[in-house]
Backbone as CSV, one residue per row, in Angstrom:
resi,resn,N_x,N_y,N_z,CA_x,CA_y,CA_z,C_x,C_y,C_z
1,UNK,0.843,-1.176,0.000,0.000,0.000,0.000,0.890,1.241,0.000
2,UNK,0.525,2.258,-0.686,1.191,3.513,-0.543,0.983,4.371,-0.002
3,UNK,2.005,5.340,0.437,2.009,6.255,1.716,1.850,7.277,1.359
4,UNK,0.694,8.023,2.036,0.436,9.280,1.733,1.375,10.134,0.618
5,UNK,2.861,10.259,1.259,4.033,11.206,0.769,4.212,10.606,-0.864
6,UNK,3.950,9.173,-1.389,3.647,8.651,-2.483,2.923,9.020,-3.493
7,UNK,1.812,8.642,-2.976,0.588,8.919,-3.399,0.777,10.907,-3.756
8,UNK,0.724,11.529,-2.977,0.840,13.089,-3.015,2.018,12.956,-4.494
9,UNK,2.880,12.622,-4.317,4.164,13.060,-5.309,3.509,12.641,-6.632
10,UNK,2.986,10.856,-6.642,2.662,10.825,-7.646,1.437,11.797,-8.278
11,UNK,0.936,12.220,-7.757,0.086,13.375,-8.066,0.249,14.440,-8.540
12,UNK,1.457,14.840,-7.793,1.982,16.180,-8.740,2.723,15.515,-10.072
13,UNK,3.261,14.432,-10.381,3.459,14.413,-11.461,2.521,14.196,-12.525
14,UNK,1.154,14.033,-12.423,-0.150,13.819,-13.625,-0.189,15.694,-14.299
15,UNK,-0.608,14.773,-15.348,-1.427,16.774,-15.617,-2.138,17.296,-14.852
16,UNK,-2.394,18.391,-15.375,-3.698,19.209,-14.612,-4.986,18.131,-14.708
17,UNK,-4.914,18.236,-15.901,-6.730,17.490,-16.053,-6.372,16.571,-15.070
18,UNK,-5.505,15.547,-15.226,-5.864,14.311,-14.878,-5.237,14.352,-13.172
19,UNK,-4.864,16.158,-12.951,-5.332,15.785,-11.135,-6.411,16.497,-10.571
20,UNK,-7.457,16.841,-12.133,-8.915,17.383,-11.583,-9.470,16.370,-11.317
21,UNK,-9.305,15.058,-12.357,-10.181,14.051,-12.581,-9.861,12.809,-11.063
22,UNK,-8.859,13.461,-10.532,-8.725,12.416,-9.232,-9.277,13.359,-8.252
23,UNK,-9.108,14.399,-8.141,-9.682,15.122,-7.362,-11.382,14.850,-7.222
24,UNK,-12.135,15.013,-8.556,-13.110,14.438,-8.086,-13.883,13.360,-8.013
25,UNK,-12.800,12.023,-8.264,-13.012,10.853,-8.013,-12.745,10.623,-6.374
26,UNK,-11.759,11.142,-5.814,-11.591,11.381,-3.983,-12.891,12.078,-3.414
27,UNK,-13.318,13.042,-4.068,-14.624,14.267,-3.525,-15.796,12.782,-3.340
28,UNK,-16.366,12.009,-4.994,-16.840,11.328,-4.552,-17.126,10.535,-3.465
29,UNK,-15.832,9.585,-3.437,-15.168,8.789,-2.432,-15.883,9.410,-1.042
30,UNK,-15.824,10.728,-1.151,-15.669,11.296,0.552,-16.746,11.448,0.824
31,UNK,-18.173,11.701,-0.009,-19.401,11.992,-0.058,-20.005,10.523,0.140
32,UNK,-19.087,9.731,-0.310,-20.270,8.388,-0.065,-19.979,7.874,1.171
33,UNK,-18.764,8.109,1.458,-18.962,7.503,2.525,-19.293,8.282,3.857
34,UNK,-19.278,9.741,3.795,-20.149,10.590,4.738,-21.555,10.268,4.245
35,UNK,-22.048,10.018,3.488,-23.370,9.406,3.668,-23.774,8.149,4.068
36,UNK,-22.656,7.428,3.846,-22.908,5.754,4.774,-22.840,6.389,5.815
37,UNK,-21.872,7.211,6.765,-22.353,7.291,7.961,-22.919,7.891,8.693
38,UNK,-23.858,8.675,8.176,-25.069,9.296,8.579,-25.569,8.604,8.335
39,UNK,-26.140,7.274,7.161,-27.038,6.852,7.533,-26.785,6.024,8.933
40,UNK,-25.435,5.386,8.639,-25.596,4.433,10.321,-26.174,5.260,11.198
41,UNK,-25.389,6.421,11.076,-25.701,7.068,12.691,-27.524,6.978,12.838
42,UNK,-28.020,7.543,12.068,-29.228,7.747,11.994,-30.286,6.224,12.494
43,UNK,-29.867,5.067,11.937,-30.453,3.823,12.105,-29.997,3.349,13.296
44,UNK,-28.672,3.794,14.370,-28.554,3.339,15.548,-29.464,4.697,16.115
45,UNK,-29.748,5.111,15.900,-30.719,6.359,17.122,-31.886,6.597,16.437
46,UNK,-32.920,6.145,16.325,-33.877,6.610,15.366,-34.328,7.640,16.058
47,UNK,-34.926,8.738,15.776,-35.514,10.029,16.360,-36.930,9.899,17.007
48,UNK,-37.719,8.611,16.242,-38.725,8.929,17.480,-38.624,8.106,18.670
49,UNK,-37.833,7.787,19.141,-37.447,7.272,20.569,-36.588,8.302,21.513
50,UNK,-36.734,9.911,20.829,-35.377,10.802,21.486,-36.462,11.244,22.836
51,UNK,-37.884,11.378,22.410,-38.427,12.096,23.458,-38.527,11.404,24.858
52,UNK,-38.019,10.292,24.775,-38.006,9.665,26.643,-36.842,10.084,26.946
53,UNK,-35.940,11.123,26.300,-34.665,11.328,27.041,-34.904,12.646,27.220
54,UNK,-35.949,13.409,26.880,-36.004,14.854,27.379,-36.451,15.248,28.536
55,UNK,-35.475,15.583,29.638,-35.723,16.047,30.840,-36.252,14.636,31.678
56,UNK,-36.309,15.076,32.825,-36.613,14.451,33.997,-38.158,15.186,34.758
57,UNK,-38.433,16.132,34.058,-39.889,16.496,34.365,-40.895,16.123,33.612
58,UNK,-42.009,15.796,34.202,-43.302,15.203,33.538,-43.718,16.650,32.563
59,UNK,-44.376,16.357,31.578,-44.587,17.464,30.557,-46.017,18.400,31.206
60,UNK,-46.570,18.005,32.584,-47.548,19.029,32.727,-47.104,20.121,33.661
61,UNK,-45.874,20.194,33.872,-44.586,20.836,35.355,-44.518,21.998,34.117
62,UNK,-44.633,23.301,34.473,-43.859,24.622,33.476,-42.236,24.569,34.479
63,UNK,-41.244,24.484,33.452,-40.188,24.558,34.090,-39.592,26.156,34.610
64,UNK,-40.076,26.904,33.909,-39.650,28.085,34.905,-40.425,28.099,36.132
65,UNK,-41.667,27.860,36.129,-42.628,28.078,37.606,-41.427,26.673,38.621
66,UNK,-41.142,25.422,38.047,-40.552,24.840,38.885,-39.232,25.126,39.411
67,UNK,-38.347,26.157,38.527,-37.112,26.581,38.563,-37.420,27.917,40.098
68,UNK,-38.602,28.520,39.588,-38.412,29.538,40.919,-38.770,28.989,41.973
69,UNK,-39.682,27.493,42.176,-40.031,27.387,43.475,-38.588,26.091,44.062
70,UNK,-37.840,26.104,43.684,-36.403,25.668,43.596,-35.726,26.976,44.672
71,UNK,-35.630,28.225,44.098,-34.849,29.232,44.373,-35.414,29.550,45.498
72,UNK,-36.860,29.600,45.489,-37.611,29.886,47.212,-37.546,29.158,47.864
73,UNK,-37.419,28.035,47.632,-36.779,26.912,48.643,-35.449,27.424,48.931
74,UNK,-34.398,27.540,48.021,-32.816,27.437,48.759,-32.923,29.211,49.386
75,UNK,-33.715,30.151,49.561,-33.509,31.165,49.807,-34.005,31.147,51.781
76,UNK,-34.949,30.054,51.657,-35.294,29.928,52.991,-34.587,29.706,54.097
């Protein structure tokens, strides 16, 4: 396998065209596989299971009314 410093040199020796045409054969390369892993990411966490991780208060609590009766407590 070849090493970066390789690979780079042999590069500068191609033409122009033909270090556009690797250039965006790598761009490809980099797009597919940032899209393989968004999709993983996405299929290990699906989004509608995020809302049992929001907060530790039941959804009928207004959190500022619970935040000040917090503060009147520690002020006592």
């Amino acid at each position: 396998m070849s090493t970066y410093s390789e690979v780079l040199s042999q590069a500068q020796s191609l033409t122009l065209e033909e270090q556009q045409q690797v250039l965006e054969v790598l761009s490809a390369l980099i797009r597919d596989l940032e899209t393989t892993h968004t999709q993983d990411s996405s299929q290990r966490w699906p989004r509608k299971d995020l809302d049992r991780w929001r907060g530790f208060l039941p959804k009928r609590v207004d959190a500022l009314e619970f935040q000040l009766q917090l503060r009147e407590e520690w002020d006592e």
